[in-house]
C-alpha positions in Angstrom: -14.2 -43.2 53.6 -14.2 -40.1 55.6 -14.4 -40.1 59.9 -18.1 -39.5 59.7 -19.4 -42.1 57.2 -18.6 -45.1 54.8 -18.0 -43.4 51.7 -21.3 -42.6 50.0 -23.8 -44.1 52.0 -27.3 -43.0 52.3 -27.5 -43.2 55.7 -24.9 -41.9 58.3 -23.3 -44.6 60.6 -21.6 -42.5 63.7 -24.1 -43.1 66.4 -24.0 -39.8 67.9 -24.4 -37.7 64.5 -27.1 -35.4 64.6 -28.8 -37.0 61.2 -28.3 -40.8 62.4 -31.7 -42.4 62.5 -34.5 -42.2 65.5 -32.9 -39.6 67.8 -34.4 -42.4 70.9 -35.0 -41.3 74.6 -34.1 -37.7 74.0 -37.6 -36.4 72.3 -36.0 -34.5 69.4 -36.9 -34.8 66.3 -34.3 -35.6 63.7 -33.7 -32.5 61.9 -35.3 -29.5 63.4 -38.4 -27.7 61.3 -39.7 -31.6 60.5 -42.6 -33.7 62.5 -40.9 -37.4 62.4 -43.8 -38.5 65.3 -46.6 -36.1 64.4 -48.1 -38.2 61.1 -45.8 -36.1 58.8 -43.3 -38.1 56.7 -39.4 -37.9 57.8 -37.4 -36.8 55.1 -33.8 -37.7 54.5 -31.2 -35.7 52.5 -31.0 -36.7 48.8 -27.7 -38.7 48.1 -26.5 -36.8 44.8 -26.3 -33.6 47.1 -23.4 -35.0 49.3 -19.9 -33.7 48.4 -17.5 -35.0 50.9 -14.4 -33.3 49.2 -16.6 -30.0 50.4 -17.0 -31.2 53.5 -13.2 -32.1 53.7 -11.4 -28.6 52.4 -12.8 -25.7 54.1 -11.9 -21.8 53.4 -9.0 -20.7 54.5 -11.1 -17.6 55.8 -13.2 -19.9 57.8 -10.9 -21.7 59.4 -9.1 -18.8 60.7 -12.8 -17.5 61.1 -13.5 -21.1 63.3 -10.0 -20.7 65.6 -11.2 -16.9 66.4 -14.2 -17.6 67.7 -13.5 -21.2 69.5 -12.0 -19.1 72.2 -14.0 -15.9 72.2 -13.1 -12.7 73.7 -15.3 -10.9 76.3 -18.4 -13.0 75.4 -20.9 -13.4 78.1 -21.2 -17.9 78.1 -23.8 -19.8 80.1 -22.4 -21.8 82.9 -23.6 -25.6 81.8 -22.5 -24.9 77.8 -18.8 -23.8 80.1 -19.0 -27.2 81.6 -20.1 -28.7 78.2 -16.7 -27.1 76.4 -14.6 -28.5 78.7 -15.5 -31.9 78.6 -15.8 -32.7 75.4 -13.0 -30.4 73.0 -12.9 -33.0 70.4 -16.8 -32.1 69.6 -15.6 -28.6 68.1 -12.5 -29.7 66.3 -14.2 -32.5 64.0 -17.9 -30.2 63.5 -16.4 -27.1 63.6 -19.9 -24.7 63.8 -20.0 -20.9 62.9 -21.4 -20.0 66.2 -18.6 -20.4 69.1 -21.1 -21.6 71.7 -21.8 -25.0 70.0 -24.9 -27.2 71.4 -24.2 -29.7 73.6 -25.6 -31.6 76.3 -22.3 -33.6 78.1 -23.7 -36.6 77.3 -24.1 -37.0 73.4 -25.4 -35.4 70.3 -28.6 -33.2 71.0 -30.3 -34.4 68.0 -33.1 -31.7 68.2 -31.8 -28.9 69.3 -35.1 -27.0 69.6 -35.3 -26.3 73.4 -31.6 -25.7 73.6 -31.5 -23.5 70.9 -34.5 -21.3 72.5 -31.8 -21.1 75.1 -29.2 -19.6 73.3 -31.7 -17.1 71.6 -31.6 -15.3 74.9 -28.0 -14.8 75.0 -26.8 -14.8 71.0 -27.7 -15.5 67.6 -25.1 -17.6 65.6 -24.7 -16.7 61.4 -26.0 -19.5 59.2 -23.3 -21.5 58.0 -22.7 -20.4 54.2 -21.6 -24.1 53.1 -25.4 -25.5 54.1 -26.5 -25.7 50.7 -23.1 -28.0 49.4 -23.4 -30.9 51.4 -27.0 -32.8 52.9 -26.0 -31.6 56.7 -27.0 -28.1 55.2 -30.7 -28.9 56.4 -29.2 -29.1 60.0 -30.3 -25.1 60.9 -27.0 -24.6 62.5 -28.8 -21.8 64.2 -32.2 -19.5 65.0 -34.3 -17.4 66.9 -36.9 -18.4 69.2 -40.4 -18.9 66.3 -38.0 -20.5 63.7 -38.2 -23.7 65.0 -41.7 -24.1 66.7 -41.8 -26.8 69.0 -44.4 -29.3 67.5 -44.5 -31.1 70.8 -47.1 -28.1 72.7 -49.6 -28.2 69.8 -52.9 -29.8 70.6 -52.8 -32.9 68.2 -49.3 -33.5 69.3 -48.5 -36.6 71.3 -46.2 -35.9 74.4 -42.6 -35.9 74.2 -40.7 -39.4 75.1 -38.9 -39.5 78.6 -35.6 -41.0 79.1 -35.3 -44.4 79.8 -34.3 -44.3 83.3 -37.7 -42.0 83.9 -40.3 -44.3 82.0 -42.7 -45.7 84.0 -45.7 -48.3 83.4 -49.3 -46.3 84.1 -50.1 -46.8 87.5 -52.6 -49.4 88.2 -56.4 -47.8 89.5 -56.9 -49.7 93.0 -60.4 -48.9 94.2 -60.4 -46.9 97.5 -61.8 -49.1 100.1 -65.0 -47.7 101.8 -64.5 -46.0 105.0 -66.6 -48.0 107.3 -64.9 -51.0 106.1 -61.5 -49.4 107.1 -62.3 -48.7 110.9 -61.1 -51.6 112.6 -60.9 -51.8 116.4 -57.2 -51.8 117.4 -58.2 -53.9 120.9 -59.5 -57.2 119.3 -60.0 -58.9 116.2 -63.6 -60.3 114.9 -63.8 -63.6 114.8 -65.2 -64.6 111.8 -62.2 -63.3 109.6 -60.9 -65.9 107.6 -57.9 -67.2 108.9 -54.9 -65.5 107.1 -53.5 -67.4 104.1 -56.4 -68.1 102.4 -56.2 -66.9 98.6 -58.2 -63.8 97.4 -59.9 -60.7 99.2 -61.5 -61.3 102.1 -65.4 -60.6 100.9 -66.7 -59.0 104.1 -67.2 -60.0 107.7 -69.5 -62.6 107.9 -72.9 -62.5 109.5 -71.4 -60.5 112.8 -69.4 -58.3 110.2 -71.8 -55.1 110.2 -74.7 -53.9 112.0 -76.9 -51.2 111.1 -76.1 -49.2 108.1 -73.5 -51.1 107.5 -71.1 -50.0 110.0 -68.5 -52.2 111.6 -69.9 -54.1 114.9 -67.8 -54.2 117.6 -66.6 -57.7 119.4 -67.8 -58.4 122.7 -64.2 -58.9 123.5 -63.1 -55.9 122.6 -65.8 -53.9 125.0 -64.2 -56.5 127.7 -61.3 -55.3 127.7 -62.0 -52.1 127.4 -64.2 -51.8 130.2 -61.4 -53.8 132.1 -59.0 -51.0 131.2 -61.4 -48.5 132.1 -62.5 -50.0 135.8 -58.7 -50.7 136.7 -58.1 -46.7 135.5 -60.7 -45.9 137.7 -59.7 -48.3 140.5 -55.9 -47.3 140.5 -57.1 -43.2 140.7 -59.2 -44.2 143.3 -56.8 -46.2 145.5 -54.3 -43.7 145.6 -56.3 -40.8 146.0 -58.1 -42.1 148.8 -54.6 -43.5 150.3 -53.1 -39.8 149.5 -56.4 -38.3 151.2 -55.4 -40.7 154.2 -51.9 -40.2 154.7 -52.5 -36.2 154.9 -56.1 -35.9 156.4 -56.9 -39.1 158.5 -55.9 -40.6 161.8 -52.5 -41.8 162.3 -52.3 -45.4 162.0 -50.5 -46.3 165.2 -50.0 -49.6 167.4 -51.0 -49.4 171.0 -48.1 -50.7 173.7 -45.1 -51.5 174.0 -44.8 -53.9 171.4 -44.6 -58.2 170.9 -42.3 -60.6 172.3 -40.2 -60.6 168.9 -37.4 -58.4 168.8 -35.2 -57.2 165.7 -31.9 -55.1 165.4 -32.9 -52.0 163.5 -29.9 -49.5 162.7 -30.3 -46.0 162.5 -27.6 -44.2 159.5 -25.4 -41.4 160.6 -27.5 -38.2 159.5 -30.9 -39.3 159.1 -33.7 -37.6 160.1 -37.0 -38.1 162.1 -38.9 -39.3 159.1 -36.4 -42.0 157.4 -36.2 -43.1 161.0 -39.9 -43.8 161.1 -39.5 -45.3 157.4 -37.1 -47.5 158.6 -39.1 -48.5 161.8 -42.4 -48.8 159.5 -40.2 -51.3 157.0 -39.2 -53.3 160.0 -42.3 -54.0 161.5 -41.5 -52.1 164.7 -44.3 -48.8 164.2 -47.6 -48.9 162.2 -46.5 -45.7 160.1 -43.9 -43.4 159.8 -45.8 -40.4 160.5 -46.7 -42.0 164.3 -42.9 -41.8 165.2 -42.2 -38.8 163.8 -45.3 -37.4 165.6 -44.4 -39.3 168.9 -40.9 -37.5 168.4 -41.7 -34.4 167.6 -43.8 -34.5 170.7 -41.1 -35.5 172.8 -38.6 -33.1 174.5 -35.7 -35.4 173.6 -37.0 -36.9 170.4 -34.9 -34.6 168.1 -31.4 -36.0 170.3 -31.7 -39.5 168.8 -28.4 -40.9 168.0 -27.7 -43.2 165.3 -26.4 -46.8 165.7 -28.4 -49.9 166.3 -31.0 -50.5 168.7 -33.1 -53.2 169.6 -36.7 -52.4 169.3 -39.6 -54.8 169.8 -42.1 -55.2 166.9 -45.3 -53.8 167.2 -44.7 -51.0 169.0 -46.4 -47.5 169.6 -44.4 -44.6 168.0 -44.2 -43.4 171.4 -42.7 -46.8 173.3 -40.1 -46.6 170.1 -39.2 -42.8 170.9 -38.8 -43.7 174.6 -36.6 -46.7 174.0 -34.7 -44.4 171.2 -33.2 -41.7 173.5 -32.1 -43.6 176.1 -28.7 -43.9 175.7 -28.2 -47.3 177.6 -30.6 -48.7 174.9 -28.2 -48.1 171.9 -27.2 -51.1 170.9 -23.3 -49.9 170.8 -20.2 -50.0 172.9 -18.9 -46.6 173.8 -15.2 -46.1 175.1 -15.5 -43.0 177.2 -12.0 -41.1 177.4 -9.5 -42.8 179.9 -11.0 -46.0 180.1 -9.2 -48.9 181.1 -9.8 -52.1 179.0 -11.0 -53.9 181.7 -13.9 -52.0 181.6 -14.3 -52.4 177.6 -13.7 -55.9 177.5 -16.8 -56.5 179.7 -18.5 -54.0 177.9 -18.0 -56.4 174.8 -18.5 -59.2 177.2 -22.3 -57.9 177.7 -23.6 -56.7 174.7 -22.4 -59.3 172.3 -24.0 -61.8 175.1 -20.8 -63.7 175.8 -19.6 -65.1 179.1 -17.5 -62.8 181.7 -13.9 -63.2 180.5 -13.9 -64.1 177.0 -13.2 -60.8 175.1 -10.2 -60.3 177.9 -9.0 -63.6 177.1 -9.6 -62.8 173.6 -7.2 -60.0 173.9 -4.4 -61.8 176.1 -4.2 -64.3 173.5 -4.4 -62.8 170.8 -2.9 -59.9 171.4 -0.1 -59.7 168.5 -2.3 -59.9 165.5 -4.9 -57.4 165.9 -3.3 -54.5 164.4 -0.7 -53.4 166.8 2.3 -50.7 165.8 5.4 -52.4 165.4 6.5 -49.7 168.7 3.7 -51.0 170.8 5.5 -52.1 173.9 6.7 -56.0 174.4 8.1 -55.4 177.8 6.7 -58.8 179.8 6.3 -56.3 182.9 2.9 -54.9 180.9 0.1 -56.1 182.2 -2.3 -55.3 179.3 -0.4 -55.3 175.9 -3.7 -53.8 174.1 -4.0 -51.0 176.9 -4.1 -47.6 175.4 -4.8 -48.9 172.1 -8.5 -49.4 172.1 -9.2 -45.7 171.0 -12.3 -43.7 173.2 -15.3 -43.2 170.3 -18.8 -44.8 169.9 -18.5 -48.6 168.1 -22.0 -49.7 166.5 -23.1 -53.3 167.0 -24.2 -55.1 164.2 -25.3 -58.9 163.9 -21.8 -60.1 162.2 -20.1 -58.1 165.2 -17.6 -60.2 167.5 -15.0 -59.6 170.1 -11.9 -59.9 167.7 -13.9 -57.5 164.8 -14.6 -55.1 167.7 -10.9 -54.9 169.2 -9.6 -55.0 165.8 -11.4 -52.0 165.1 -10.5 -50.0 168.0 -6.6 -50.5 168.3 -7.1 -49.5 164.3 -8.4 -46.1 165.2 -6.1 -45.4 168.2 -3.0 -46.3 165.6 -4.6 -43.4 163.1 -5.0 -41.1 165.2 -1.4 -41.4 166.8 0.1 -41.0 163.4 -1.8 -38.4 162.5 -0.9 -36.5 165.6 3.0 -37.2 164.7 3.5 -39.2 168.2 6.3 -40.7 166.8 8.1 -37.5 166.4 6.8 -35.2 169.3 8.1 -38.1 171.6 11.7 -37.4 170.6 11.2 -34.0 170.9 9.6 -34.2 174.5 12.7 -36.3 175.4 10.9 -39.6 175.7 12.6 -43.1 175.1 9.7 -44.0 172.9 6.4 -43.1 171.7 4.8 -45.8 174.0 6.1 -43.8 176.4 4.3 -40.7 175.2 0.8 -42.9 175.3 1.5 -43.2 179.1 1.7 -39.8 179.9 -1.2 -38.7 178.1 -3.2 -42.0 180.5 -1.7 -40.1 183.1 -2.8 -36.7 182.2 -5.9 -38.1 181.5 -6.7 -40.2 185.0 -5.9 -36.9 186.6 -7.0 -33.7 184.7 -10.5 -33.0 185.1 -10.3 -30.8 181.6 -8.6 -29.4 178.7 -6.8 -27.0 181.1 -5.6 -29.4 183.5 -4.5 -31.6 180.7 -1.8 -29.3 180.3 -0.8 -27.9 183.2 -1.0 -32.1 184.3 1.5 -32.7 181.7 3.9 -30.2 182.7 3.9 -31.8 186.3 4.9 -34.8 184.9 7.6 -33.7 182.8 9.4 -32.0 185.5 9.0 -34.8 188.1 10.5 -36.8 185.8 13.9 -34.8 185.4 17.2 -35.5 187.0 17.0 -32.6 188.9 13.7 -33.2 190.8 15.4 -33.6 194.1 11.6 -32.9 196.0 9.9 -36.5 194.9 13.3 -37.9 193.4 11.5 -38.8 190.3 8.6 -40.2 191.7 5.4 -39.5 189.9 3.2 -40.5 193.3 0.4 -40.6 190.8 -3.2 -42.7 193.3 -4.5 -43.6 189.8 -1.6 -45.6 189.1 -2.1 -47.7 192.4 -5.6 -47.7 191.7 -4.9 -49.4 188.3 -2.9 -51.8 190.1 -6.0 -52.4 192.2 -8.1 -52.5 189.9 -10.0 -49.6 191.8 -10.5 -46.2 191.6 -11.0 -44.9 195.5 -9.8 -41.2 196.1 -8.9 -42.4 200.4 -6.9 -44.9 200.4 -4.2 -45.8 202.8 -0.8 -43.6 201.4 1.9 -45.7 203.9 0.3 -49.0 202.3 0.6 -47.4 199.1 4.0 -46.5 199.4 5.1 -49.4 200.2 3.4 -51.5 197.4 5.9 -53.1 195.4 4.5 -52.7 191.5 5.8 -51.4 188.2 2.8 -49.6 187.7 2.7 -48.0 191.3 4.1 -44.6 190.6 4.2 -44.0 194.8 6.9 -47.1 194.7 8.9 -46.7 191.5 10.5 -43.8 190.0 9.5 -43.0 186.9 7.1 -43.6 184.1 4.8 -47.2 184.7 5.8 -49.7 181.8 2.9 -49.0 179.7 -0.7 -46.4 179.6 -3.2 -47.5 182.4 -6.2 -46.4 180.5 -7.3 -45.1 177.3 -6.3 -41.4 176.5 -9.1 -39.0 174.7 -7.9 -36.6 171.8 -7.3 -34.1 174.6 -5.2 -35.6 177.0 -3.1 -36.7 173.6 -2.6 -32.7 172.4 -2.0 -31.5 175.9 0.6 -34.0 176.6 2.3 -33.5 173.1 2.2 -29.5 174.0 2.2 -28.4 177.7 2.1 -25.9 179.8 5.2 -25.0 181.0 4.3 -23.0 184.1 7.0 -25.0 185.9 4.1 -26.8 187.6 5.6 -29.5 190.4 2.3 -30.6 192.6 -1.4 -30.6 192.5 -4.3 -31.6 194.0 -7.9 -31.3 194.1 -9.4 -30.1 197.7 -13.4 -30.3 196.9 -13.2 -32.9 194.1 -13.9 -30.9 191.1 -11.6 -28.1 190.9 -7.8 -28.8 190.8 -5.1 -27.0 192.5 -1.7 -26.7 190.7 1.3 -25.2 192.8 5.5 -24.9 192.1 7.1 -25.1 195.3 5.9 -28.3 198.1 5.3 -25.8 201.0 2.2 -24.4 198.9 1.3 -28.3 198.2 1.7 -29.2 201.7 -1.0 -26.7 202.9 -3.5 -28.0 199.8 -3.0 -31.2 201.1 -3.8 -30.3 204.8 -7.2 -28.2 203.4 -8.0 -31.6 201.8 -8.1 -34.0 204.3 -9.7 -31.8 206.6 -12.3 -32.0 204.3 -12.5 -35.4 203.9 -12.6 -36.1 208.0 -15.9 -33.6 207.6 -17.2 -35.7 204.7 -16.9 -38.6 207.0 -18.3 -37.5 210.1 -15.1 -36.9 212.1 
């Protein structure tokens, strides 16, 4: 018994030898030159003709003919039979062929060879093996050109060649084509005689209300509803719009007439908004009919383009004119503004009014509670102050809202004055300046400020009390003899006053009494009066004075002061008839 069959056998047993039974999916025929499929009888070898000891014992001169060519020299070899010598080496050693580029397809035994063989033609032509006529596998053609082995397949009476079993496929079914009217179906409604779904079997057709004439689809009554809906609201919408569009840009103003209702409302104008989303935000309040009347009532106005933003309180209803009117009146800003050397008794009644509490509260507010609304920890404790929180509320503009109170409105003021003196360094500049602290600092600059008229006298102000304040200053002994400090005292701000009365006022704060600086500021100093008193003049400025009330005088020695001070009151006896 040999590696390829059972001894003697008729038939071959090795599944993937070329003369083993029906060849299957792959459409050859069995041995190449017979019609197995085609009505022709298959023919098998005759048994008396096998030799195995032939098949067994080969030439030497073949052999070594065989292990020449199974690695060939300069021979031009397709790509896929490369691929097919690699993969399967053990093919060439047990069929050893004549021809070194032997047929096969990576996957098994081509049993037909014909199409691959045509193949080959184009590149070589293999010998025919001299032992074919020894043994039965001699009807194999081991080779041959393209006409030897016709392909019985492309005759006429031929039946076509068998797929692979992956690629077999049942004939496909002949579904009638539905008719094309029956196929149009509207995609708004639904007839409603269609049988309700379910139901077993093809729907036959449409009922009595299926077709109409000719046999076309009729179309539902509700489907023309709704589609004459969708068509009317198309319509409508286009309409609207245009003629609201055509309106807006061509038509009258819509506009109220007056001054407006009873009913008032808070309405709060955004920092850098314009004209027009100030009359949006009128028109969404109910205050102006449209947006376009306030912009055209402020655009018509000489002031309308100076609005401010904050809150005001507008009436309802009213003309875009009445709204610009109430708009630039700066009383009618519904906001607290802290004007530059301001003393908190005027801020607290400020708050006082426009948060409609009674006289009193927000000071009381601010005596009490004076330690927890945001103080520096150097913020003076001396009991001789007479307003902790003075100097502290910083001069800007403070919106009013509907949440606003006393405490939120001081808390936010002594929290801007804090920024700002740490971002000016006061701390530091104090030392330098040869102040005890930087309270101290803060008091010159409410001097500076209750005296200077501007930026100018800021300075030369501040250097007039830095050298009053030296040891040296043997002309006023180190008095300031600053009126607005008796003035604070007072409460008052009156330019003739009584001087001997003055002088002999016993206060801490009266700078005509004491020597030195007051115990704390006595007002609120603006970003000006801070900078000048944190850099002065130094002209070596000792006195100053003001003889017409608007310009001021500075001088270095008293005899020059002495005849300002004459030209003053001189003036003043005029100003009050003798």
């Amino acid at each position: 018994m040999t590696e390829y069959g059972r001894g003697r056998a008729p038939e071959p047993w090795h599944p993937e030898d070329p003369l083993y039974g029906d060849q299957g999916w792959t459409g050859q025929a069995t041995q190449q030159g017979q019609v197995p499929y085609a009505g022709g009888q298959q023919q098998y070898p005759q048994e008396p003709q096998y030799q195995e000891p032939q098949y067994q014992q080969y030439p030497q001169q073949y052999q070594e003919q065989y292990q020449e060519q199974q690695y060939p020299q300069q021979q031009y070899v397709p790509q896929d039979q490369q691929l097919q010598h690699q993969l399967h080496p053990q093919h060439q050693q047990l069929h050893p062929q004549p021809q070194p580029q032997p047929v096969y397809d990576g996957q098994g035994w081509d049993t037909g060879q014909g199409q691959q063989l045509q193949e080959q033609a184009q590149y070589q032509a293999a010998p025919v093996d001299p032992y074919a006529g020894a043994e039965p596998y001699a009807q194999q053609v081991a080779a041959g050109y393209q006409g030897e082995a016709p392909d019985l397949y492309t005759t006429p009476e031929a039946f076509p060649p068998p797929q692979p079993p992956g690629r077999r496929r049942a004939e496909p079914e002949t579904v009638d084509e539905p008719e094309t009217e029956e196929a149009e179906e509207s995609l708004l409604a639904a007839d409603a005689d269609e049988e309700p779904p379910g139901r077993g079997g093809r729907r036959a057709g449409r009922g009595k209300g299926g077709k109409g004439k000719g046999g076309k689809p009729k179309r539902s009554g509700a489907a023309c509803l709704v589609a004459a809906l969708v068509v009317v609201a198309v319509v409508g919408g286009g309409g609207y719009y245009g003629y609201s569009y055509i309106k807006e840009r061509f038509g009258a103003t819509e506009d109220f007439a007056g001054s407006g209702s009873e009913e008032s409302v808070d309405i709060e104008i955004p920092k850098g908004a314009g004209l027009g989303q100030m009359g949006r935000i009128l028109k969404e309040a109910g205050v102006v009919a449209s947006a376009q009347a306030f912009v055209d009532a402020a655009n018509a106005n000489p002031k309308g383009k100076s609005i401010q933003p904050g809150v005001y309180t507008l009436k309802k209803k009213m003309s875009g004119a009445a709204a610009v009117a109430v708009m630039i009146d700066p009383t009618k800003l519904n906001v607290i503004t802290v004007t530059e050397g301001m003393r908190n008794s005027k801020v607290y009644d400020a708050i006082d009014k426009k948060l409609g509490k009674p006289a009193g509260t927000t000071k009381d507010i601010a005596q009490r509670e004076a330690k927890n609304l945001g103080l520096p920890a150097w913020a003076g404790t001396d009991p001789k102050l007479i307003d902790p929180l003075e100097g502290f509320l910083y001069p800007t503009r403070y919106d009013l809202g509907k949440d606003s109170t006393p405490e939120s409105l001081l808390k936010q003021m002594v929290k801007n004055a804090t920024a700002k003196y740490n971002e000016l360094g006061i701390e530091g500049k104090a030392k330098e300046l040869g102040l005890e602290n930087p309270l101290q600092a803060v008091t010159v600059a409410s001097l500076v400020n209750a005296e200077g008229k501007n930026h100018d006298d800021f300075k030369k102000m501040a250097e007039v009390v830095y050298n009053r304040l030296k040891k040296t200053n043997d002309v006023t002994n180190q008095k300031l003899q600053f009126d607005s400090t008796y003035n604070y005292v007072k409460n008052q701000s009156e330019i003739n006053f009584n001087l001997k009365e003055a002088q002999a006022f016993d206060n801490p704060y009266n700078t005509h009494f004491v020597k030195g600086l007051p115990p704390g500021p006595i007002g609120n100093p603006g970003l000006e009066a801070l900078t000048a008193t944190l850099s002065p003049d130094h002209g070596g400025w000792m006195f100053f004075v003001s003889v017409d009330g608007h310009t001021t005088t500075f001088t270095k020695t008293y005899d020059e002061h002495l005849k300002l001070v004459n030209e003053f009151q001189e003036r003043q006896k005029q100003k009050n008839g003798g």
